[in-house]
N, C-alpha and C positions, 0 to 999 in steps of 0.2 A: 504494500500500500504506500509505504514513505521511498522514496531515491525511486531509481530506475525503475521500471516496470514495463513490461511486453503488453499491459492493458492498455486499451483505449481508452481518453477519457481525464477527468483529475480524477482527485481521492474521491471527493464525495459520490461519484458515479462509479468508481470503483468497490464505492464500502459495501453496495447492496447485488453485488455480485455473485456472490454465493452464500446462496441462501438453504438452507435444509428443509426443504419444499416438501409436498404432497410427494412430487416424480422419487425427489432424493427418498423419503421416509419409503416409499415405494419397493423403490430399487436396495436399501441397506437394510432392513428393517425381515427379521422374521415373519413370514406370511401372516402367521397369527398372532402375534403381537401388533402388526398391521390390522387387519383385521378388526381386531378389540378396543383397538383406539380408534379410527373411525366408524364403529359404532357409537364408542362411549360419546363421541362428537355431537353424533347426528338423537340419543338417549338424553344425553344430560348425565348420564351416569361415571361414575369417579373409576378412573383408571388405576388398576391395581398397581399396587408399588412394586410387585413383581416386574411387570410391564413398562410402569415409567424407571425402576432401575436400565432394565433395558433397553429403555428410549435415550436415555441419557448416557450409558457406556456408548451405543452408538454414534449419538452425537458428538461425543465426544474424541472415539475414531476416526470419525471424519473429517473432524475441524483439522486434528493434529497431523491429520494423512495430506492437507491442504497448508502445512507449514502455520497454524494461530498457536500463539502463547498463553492467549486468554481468550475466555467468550464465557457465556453466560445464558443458561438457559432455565428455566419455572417452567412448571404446572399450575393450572389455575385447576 
């Protein structure tokens, strides 16, 4: 994001660049933990901590497979 970069763009169009989307949770994401969470979406109902552990090792392999030091991610 900061010195040189191969993106088009400044930072600010760069910061929302990769984002851990629907495709992304898709694509990384055990079927059925996929699954469970866009039910719980479309329910109202609270995603097990089983699942959001899971949601969150994930994203957190992904950020660090894309070179971030920090990020931050909630469950509501």
């Amino acid at each position: 994001m900061f010195g040189s970069s191969s993106q088009k763009g400044d930072e600010l169009t760069q910061m929302s660049s990769l984002i851990f989307d629907d495709n992304t949770m898709k694509a990384r994401l055990p079927s059925k933990v996929y699954a469970r969470f866009k039910e719980a979406l479309v329910t109202g109902a609270p995603t097990s901590e089983d699942d959001q552990k899971v949601i969150a090792e994930t994203i957190f392999k992904w950020a660090r497979e894309l070179g971030a030091v920090a990020f931050a991610h909630w469950f509501f």
